[in-house]
C-alpha positions in Angstrom: 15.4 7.4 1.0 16.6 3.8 -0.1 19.9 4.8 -1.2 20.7 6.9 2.0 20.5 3.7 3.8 22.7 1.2 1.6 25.8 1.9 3.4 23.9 0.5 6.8 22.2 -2.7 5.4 25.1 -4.7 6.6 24.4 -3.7 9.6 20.5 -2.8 10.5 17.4 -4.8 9.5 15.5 -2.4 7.6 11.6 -2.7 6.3 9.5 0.0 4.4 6.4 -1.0 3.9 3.6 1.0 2.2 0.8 2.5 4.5 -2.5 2.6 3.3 -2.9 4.5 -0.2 0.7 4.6 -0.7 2.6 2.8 -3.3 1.2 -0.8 -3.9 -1.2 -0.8 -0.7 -5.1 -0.7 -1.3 -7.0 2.4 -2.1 -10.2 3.5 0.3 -12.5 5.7 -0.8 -13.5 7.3 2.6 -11.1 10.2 4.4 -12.2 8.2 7.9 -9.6 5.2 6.4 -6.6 7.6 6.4 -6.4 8.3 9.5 -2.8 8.6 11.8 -4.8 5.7 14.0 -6.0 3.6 10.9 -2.4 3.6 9.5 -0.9 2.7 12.8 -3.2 -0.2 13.5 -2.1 -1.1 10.0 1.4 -0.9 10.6 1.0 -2.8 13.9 -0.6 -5.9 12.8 2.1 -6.4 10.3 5.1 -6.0 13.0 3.0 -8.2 15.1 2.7 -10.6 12.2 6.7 -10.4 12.0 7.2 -10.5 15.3 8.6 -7.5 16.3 7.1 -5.9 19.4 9.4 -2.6 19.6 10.7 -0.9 16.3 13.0 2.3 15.4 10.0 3.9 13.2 10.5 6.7 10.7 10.0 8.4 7.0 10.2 11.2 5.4 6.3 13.6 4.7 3.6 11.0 5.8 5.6 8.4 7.2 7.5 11.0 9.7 4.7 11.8 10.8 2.7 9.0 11.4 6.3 7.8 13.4 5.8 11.0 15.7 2.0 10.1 16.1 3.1 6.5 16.9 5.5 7.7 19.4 3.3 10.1 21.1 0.1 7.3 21.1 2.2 3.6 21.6 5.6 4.4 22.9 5.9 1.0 24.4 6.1 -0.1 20.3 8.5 2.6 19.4 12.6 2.6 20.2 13.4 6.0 18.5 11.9 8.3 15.6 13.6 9.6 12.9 10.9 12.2 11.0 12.0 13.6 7.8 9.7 16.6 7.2 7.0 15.1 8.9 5.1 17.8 10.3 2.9 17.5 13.3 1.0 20.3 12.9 -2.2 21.8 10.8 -1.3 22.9 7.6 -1.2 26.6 6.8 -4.0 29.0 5.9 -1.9 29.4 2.3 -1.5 25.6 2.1 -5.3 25.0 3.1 -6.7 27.9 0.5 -3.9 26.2 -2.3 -5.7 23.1 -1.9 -9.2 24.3 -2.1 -8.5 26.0 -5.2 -6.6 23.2 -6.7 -9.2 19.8 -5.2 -11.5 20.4 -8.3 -8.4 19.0 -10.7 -8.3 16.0 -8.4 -11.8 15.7 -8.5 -12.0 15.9 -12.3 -9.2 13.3 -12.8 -6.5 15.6 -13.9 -3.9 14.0 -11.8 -1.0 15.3 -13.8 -2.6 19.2 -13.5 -2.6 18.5 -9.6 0.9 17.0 -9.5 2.6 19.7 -11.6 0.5 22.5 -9.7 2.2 20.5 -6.5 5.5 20.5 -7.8 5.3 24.2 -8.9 4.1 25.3 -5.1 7.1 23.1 -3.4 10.0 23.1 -5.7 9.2 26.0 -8.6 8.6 26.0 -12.1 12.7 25.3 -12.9 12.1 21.8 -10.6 8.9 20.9 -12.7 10.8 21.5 -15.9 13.5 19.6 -15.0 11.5 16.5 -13.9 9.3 16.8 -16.8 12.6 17.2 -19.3 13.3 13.4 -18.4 9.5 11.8 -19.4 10.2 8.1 -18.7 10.5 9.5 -14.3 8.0 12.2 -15.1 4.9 9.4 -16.5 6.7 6.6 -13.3 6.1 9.2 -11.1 2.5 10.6 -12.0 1.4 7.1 -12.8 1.7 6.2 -8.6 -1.3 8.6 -8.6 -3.2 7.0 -11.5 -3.2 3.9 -9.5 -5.7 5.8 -7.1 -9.8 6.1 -7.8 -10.6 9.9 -7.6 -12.4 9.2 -4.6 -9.4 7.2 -3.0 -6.8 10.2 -3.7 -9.8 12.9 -2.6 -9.4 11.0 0.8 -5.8 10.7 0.9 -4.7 14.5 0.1 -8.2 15.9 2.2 -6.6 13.8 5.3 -3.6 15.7 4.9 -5.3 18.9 4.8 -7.2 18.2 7.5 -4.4 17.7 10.0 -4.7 18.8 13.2 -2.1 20.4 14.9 -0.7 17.9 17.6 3.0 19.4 17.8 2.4 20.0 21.7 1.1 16.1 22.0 4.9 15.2 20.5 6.3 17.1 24.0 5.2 13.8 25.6 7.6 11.8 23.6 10.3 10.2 25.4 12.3 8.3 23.0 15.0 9.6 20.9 14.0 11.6 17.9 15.7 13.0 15.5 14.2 15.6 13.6 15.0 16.6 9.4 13.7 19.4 8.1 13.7 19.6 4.2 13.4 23.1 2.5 14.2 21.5 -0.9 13.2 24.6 -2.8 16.1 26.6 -1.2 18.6 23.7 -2.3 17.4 24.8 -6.0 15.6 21.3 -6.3 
């Protein structure tokens, strides 16, 4: 997402910072600490701390989404949204039943099973070989998840099965949003 942004820098303060259990921010063990609301309050007390009252918020998966939930529970914080396949909506009955038959690999610690089972489900077995063709980005990638306790990426992927569906809340939204579907599978990615 970095790179689609360089040829704005000059021009637009831009900060990314890491919500809870992503990247280089601390691991909880309990689903109740990755909650939309948890990650906001985060979020908050750091602009707050930077002293900005009033941001343009958005992200691509997660980070979309949480910028929709922040614009539907705190619009007086948010400007504009832009969501990059950030759905605000309960996950499908194939996407729930996946995961159920594929949490026991994340509960053994077999991270890389879960990952390439992931990959295989969004972008095909071609996308998998090809990331996994190149093993210095296959291990940088997969080792983000290593950096989680089993319990702490239980939490994290259970949250995101557990979604609620709150696309009729994001009706109340009255700032600009700009919506981006990816269907990177049909791009051959």
């Amino acid at each position: 997402m970095l790179p689609d942004l360089e040829p704005f820098v000059d021009r637009i303060r831009a900060l990314f910072p890491d919500t809870r259990g992503h990247g280089l921010s601390s691991r909880f063990e309990r689903l109740e600490d990755y909650t939309y609301a948890r990650k906001f309050e985060d979020l908050t007390l750091w602009l707050q701390a930077l002293g900005i009252e009033r941001a343009i918020w958005g992200g691509a998966s997660m980070g979309a989404a949480l910028s929709l939930w922040a614009a539907v529970h705190a619009p007086a914080r948010v400007a504009a949204v832009v969501s990059i396949s950030g759905p605000p909506y309960e996950p499908s009955a194939a996407d729930k039943a996946w995961w159920a038959a594929h949490r026991p690999l994340v509960e053994k610690g077999r991270f890389e099973e879960y990952f390439d089972a992931n990959i295989r489900l969004r972008m095909g077995e071609d996308a998998l070989a090809r990331l996994r063709s190149r093993p210095e980005r296959y291990a940088e990638v997969t080792g983000r998840l290593r950096r989680h306790s089993v319990a702490s990426l239980l939490a994290l992927l259970d949250e995101t099965y557990a979604r609620t569906d709150w696309l009729a809340d994001c009706r109340r939204i009255r700032c600009p949003v700009q919506v981006i579907g990816e269907f990177l599978s049909s791009l051959g990615v």
